[in-house]
VOSE-334210 format. One record per residue (C-alpha): residue in three letters; z, x, y. Coordinates in Angstrom, 1 decimal. Example, Ala and Ser with C-alpha at 12.3 -4.5 7.8 and 13.67 -1.06 7.14 Angstrom:
BEGIN
r; zz; xx; yy
ALA; 7.8; 12.3; -4.5
SER; 7.1; 13.7; -1.1
***
This chain:
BEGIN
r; zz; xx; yy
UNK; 0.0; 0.0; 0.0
UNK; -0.9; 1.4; 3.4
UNK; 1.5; 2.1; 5.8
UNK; 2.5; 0.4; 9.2
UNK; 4.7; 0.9; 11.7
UNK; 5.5; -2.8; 13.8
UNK; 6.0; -1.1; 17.1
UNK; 3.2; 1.3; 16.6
UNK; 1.3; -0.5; 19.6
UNK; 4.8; 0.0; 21.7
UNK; 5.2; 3.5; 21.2
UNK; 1.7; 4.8; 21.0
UNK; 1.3; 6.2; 17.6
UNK; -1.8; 7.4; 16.1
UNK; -3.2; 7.2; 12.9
UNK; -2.1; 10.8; 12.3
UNK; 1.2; 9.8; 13.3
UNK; 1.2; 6.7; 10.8
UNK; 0.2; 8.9; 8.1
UNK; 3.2; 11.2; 8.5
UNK; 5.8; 8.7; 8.7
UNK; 4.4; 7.3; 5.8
UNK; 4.2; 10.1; 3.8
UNK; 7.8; 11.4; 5.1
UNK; 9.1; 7.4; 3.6
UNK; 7.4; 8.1; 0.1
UNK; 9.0; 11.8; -0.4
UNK; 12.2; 10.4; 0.7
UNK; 12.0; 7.5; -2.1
UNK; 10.8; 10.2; -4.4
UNK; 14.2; 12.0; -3.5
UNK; 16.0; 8.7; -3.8
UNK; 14.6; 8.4; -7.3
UNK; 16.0; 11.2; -8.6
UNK; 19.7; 10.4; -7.6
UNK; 20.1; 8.3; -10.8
UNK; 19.5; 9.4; -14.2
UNK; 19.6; 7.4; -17.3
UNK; 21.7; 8.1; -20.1
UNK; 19.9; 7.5; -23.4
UNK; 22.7; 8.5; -25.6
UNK; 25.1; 6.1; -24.7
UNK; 26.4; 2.7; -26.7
UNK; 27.9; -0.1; -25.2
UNK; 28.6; -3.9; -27.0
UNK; 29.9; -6.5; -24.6
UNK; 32.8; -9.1; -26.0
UNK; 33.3; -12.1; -23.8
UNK; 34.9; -15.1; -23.9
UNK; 35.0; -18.6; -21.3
UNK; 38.8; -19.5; -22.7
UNK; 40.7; -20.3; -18.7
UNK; 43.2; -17.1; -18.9
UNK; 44.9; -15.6; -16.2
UNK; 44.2; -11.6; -15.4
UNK; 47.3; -11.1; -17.1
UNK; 46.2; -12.7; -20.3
UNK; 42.9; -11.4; -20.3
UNK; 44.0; -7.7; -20.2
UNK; 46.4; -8.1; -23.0
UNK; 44.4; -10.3; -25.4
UNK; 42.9; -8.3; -28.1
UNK; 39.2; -8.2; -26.4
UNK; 37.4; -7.3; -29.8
UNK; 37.8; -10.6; -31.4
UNK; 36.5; -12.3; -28.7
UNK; 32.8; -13.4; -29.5
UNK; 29.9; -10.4; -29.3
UNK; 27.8; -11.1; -26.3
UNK; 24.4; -9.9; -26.6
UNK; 20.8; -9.7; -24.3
UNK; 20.0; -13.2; -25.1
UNK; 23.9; -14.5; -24.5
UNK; 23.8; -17.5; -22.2
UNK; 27.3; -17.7; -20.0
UNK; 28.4; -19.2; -16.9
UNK; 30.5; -22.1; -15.5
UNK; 30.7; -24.3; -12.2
UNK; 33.4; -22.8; -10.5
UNK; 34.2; -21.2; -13.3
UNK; 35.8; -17.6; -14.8
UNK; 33.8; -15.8; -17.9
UNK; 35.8; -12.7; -19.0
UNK; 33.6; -9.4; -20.6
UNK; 35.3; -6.6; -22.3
UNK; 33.5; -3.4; -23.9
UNK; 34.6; -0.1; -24.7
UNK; 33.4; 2.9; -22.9
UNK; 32.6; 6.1; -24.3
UNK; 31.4; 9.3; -22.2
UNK; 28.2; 10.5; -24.0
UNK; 27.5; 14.1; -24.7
UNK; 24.7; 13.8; -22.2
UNK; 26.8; 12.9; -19.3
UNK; 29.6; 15.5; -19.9
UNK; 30.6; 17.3; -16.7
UNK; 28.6; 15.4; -13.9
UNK; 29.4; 11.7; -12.7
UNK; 29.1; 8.7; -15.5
UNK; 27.9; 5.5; -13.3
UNK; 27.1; 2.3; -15.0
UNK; 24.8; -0.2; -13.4
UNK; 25.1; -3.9; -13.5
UNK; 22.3; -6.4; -13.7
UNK; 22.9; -10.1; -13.5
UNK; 20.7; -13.3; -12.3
UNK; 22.3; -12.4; -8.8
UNK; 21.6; -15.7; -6.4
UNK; 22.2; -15.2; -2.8
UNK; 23.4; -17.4; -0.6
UNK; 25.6; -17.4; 2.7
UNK; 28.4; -15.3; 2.4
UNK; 28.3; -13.7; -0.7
UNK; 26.4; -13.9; -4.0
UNK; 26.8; -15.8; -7.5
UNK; 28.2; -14.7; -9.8
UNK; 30.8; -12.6; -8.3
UNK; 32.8; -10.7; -10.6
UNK; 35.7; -7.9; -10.5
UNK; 36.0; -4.9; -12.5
UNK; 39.2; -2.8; -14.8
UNK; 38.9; 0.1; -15.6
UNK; 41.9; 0.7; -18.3
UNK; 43.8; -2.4; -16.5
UNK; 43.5; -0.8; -13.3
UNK; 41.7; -3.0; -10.6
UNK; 38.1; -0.9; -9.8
UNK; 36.2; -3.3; -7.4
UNK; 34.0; -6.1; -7.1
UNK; 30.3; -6.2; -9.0
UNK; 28.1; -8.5; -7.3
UNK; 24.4; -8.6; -6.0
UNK; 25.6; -5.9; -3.1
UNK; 27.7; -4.1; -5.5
UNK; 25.8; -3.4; -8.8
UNK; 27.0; 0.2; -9.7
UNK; 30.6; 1.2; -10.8
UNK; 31.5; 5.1; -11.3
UNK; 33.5; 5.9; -14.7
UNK; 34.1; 9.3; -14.5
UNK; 33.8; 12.2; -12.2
UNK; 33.3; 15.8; -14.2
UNK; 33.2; 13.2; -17.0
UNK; 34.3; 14.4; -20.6
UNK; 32.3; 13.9; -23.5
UNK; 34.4; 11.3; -25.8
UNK; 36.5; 10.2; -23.5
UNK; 37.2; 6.3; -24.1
UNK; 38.1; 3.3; -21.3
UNK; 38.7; -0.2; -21.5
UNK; 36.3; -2.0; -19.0
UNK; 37.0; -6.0; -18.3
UNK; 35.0; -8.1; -15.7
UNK; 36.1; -10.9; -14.4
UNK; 33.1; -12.8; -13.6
UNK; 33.0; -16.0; -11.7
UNK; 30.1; -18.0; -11.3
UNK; 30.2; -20.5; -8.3
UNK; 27.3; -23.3; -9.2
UNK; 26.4; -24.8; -12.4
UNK; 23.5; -22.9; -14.1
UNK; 23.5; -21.0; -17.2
UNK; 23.0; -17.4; -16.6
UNK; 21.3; -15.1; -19.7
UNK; 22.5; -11.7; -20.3
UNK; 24.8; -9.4; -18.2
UNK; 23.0; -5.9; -18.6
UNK; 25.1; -2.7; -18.5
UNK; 22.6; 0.9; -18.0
UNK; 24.4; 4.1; -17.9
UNK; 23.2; 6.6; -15.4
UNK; 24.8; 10.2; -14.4
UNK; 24.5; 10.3; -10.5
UNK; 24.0; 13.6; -8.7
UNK; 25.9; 13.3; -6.0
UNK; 24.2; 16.4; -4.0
UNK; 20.8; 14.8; -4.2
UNK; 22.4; 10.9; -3.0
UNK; 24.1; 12.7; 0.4
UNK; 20.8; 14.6; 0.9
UNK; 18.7; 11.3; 0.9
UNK; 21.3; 9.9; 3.6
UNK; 21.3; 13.2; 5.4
UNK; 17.5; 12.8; 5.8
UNK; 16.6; 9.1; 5.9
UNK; 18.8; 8.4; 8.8
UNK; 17.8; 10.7; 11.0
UNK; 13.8; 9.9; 9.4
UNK; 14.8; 6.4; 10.7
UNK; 15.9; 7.4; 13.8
UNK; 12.7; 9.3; 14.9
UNK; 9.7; 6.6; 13.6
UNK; 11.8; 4.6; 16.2
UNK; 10.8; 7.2; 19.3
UNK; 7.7; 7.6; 21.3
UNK; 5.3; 10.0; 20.5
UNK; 5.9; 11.8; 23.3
UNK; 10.0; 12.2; 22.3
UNK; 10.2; 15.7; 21.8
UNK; 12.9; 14.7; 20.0
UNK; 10.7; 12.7; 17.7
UNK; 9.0; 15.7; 16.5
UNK; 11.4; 18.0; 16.3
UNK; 13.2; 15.7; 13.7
UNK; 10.1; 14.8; 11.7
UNK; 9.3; 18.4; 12.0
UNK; 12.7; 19.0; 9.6
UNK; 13.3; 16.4; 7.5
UNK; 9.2; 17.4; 6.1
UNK; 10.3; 21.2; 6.2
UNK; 13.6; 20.2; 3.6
UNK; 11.7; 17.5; 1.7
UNK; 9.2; 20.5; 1.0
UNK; 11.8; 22.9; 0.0
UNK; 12.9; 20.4; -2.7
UNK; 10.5; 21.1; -6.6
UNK; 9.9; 17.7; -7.0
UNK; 8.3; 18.2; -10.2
UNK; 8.6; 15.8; -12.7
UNK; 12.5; 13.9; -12.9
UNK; 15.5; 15.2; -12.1
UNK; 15.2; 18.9; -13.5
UNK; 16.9; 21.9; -13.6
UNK; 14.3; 23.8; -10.9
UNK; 15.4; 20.3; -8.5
UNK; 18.7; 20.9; -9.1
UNK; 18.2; 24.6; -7.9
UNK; 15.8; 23.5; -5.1
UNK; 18.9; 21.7; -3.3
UNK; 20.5; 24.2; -1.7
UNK; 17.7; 25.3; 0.3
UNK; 17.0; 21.5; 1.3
UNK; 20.5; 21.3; 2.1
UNK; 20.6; 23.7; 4.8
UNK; 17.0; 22.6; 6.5
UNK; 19.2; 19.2; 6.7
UNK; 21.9; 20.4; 8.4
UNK; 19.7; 21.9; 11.6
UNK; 19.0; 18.3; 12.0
UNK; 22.4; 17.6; 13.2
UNK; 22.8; 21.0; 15.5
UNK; 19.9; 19.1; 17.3
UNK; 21.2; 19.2; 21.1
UNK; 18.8; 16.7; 23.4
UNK; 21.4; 16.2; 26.4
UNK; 24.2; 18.1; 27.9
UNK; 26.9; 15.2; 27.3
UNK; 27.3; 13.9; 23.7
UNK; 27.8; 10.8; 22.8
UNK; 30.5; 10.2; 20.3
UNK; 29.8; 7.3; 18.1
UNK; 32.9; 5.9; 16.1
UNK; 31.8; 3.5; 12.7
UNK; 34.8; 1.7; 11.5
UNK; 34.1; -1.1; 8.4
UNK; 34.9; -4.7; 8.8
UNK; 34.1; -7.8; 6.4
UNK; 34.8; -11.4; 7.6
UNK; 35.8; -13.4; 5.6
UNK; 35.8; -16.9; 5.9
UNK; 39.1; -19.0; 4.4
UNK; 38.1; -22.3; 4.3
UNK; 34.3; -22.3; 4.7
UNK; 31.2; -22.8; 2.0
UNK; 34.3; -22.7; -1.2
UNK; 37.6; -23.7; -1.7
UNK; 41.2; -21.4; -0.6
UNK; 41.3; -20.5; -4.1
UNK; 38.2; -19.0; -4.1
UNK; 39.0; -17.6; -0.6
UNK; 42.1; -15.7; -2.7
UNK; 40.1; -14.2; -5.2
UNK; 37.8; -12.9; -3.0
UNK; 40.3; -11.1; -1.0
UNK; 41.3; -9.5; -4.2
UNK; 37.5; -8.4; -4.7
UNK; 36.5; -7.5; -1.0
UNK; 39.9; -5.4; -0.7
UNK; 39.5; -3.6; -4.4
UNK; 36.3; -2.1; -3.1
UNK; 37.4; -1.4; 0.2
UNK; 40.0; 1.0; -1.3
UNK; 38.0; 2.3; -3.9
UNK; 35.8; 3.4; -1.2
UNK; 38.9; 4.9; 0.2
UNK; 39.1; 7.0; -2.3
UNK; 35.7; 8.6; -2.9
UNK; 35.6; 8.9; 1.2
UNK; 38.2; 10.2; 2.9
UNK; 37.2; 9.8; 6.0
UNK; 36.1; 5.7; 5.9
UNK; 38.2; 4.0; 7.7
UNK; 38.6; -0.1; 7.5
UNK; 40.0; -2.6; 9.7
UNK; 40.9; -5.8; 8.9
UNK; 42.3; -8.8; 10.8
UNK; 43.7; -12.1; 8.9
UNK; 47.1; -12.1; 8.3
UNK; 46.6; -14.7; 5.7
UNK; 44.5; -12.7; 3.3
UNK; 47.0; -10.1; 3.3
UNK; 49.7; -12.9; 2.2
UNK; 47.2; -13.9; -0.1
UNK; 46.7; -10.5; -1.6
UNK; 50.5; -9.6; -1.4
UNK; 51.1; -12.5; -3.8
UNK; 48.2; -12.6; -6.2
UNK; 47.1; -8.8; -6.2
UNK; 50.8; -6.6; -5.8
UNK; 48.5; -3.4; -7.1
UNK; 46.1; -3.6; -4.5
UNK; 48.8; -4.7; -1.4
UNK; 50.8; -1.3; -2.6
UNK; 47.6; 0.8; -2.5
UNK; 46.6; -1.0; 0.8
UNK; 49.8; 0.1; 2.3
UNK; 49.5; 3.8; 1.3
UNK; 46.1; 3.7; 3.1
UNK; 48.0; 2.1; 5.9
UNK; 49.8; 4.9; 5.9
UNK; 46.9; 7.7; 5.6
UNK; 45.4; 6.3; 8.8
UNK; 42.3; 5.0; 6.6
UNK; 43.3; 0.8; 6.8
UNK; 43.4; -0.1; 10.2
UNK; 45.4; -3.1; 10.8
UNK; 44.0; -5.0; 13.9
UNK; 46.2; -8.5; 15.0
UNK; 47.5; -10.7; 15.7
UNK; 46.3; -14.0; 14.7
UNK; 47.5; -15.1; 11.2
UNK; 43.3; -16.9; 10.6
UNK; 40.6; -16.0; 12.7
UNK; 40.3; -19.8; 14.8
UNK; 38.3; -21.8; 16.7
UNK; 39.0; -21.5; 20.1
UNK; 36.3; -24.2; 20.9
UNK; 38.5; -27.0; 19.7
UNK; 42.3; -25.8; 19.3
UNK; 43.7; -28.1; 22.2
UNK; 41.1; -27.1; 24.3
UNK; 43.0; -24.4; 25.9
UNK; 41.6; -20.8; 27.0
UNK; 42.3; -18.6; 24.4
UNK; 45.4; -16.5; 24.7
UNK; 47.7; -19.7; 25.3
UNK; 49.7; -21.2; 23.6
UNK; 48.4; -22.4; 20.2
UNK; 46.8; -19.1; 19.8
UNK; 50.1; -17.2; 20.9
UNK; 51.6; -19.5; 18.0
UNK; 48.6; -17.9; 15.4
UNK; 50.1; -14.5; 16.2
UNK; 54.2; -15.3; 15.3
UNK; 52.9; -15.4; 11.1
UNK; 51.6; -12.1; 11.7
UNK; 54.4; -10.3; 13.2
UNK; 56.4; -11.7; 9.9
UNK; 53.7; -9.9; 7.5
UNK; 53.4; -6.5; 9.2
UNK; 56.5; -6.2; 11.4
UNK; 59.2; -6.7; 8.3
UNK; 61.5; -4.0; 8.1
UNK; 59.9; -2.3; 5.2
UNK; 56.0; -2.4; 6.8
UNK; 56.7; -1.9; 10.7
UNK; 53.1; -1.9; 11.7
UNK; 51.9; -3.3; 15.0
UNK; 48.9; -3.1; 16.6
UNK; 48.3; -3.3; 20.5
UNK; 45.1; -5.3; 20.8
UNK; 43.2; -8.1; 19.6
UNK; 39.6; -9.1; 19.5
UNK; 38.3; -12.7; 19.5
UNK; 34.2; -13.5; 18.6
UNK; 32.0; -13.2; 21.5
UNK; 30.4; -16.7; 20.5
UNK; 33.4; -18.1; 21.8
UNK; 32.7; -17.5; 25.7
UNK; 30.8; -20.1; 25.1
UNK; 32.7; -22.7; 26.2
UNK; 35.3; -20.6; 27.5
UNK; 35.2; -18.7; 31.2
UNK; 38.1; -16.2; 29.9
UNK; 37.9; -14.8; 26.4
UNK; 41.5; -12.7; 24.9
UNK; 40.4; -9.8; 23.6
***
């Protein structure tokens, strides 16, 4: 398929110039390619059962007599929980590098999330969420060959269809090659988006080609790739000594997800999605040290102090570390288009705020947080916005 850029016209590229991006966007996605390898020498036979069992249950129950579920298994129920269990096993293949597996379900959008939307366990620990956004789980770093886990998945399935199969792949990810891609495709995307007569344009273009060419791209992923890296690696990293003005912006990325409690599914859905949204959030955590998440609902974090005590314990230590920023003070995101019809910052919305200071200021949490944001939407209707 030939290439196109939508705002060639506005920033007068040539065909010479389409040419380049697009053959800059196809060695990129040859890169990207190679971050994943399948494993071959792996077995895996799921066990599932639809039986209405709390987590509890479920991780206790003895997993192998449950029913074999195989490619042509049919599962799913309205509203409903379907629980999968399956032994892992680290293949010979995989020993030493990074064991991902890689879910495939019949993944339905829709607003707000996907269906089905299912949470992992890794050995009874809580992992994260797998859904249509999240479709790869890692096992094992410097995995060892013959190691054995426990993996459940807690699958729910919102509307009433029957679903056919749930397909686990095993891949070994190198992780070198995945922060390469990033380290190129931003900046890639960044320059298609200048003028041709950006010198900055160029100059980026002009690098991310030079590393993509230092990379042997022959055949998969191979030992002479593998070797090629460190050259690409350091082409990358001129990218980002790039100096184009005397004062530097500094640009500060901090993750959110909202999270609606009463919206397109009932509160007890809203409560296991806490659970699922927060388990990835601090699995995250841990494989970045330097993401840092803020979060805002009071609720939730009632919600997850009650039904998930593992993940409100870990949440807190992240607290703690500086990586879980806690931003208040309303207990649940509101309306400020209909409560009383008052400007926000009075008094209903003061009363939002007196739930929070009982979840974060109790003796044994003492957080506070000195400001509080409000949707822009909400100006709307409003001359004076809190924030």
């Amino acid at each position: 398929m030939t290439y196109s850029n939508p705002a060639s016209g506005k920033l007068a590229l040539m065909d010479d110039d389409l040419k380049s991006e697009g053959k800059l966007l196809r060695l990129c996605a040859d890169l990207e390619s190679k971050i994943l390898t399948s494993v071959d020498d792996a077995h895996f036979q799921w066990h599932s059962t639809a039986d209405d069992m709390t987590a509890e249950q479920a991780l206790n129950a003895n997993w192998e007599q449950w029913p074999q579920f195989g490619p042509r298994g049919v599962w799913g129920r309205k509203q409903g929980n379907t629980w999968f269990a399956a032994e892992i096993e680290v293949p010979p293949s995989a020993g030493g590098q990074t064991l991902v597996l890689k879910f495939t379900s019949q993944w339905q959008h829709r607003p707000g999330s996907t269906d089905p939307q299912c949470l992992a366990y890794l050995d009874g620990k809580i992992v994260q969420a797998i859904d249509g956004n999240h479709t790869e789980l890692v096992v094992a770093r410097n995995a060892k060959p013959g190691h054995k886990s426990v993996l459940h998945v807690n699958a729910f399935t919102f509307f009433d269809r029957p679903l056919v199969d749930f397909k686990v792949e095993f891949f070994v990810r190198n992780e070198r090659a995945e922060k390469l891609y990033y380290d190129l495709m931003t900046p890639l995307e960044v320059a298609i988006r200048l003028h041709q007569s950006d010198a900055r344009r160029h100059a980026i273009l002009n690098l991310v080609e030079r590393a993509l060419r230092a990379l042997d791209r022959r055949g998969a992923h191979t030992k002479a790739f593998a070797a090629s890296l460190a050259k690409a690696e350091k082409i990358a990293a001129e990218i980002y000594k790039l100096v184009d003005t005397e004062v530097q912006p500094t640009i500060t990325a901090v993750g959110h997800t909202h999270l609606d409690v009463g919206w397109l599914w009932r509160v007890l859905h809203t409560r296991d999605k806490t659970g699922r949204s927060f388990a990835t959030v601090l699995t995250l955590m841990e494989e970045y040290p330097d993401f840092v998440f803020m979060y805002n609902q009071s609720v939730l974090f009632d919600f997850l102090k009650t039904d998930y005590p593992e993940l409100w314990s870990r949440l807190k230590q992240r607290v703690k570390k500086g990586q879980f920023e806690i931003e208040g003070a309303m207990w649940v995101e509101p309306d400020v288009n209909i409560i009383s019809g008052e400007i926000p910052g009075t008094t209903d919305h003061a009363r939002s705020s007196i739930p929070y200071r009982r979840i974060w200021r109790y003796p044994k949490n003492r957080v506070v947080t000195g400001y509080l944001w409000l949707f822009r939407q909400l100006a709307s209707n409003h001359e004076a916005v809190g924030t």
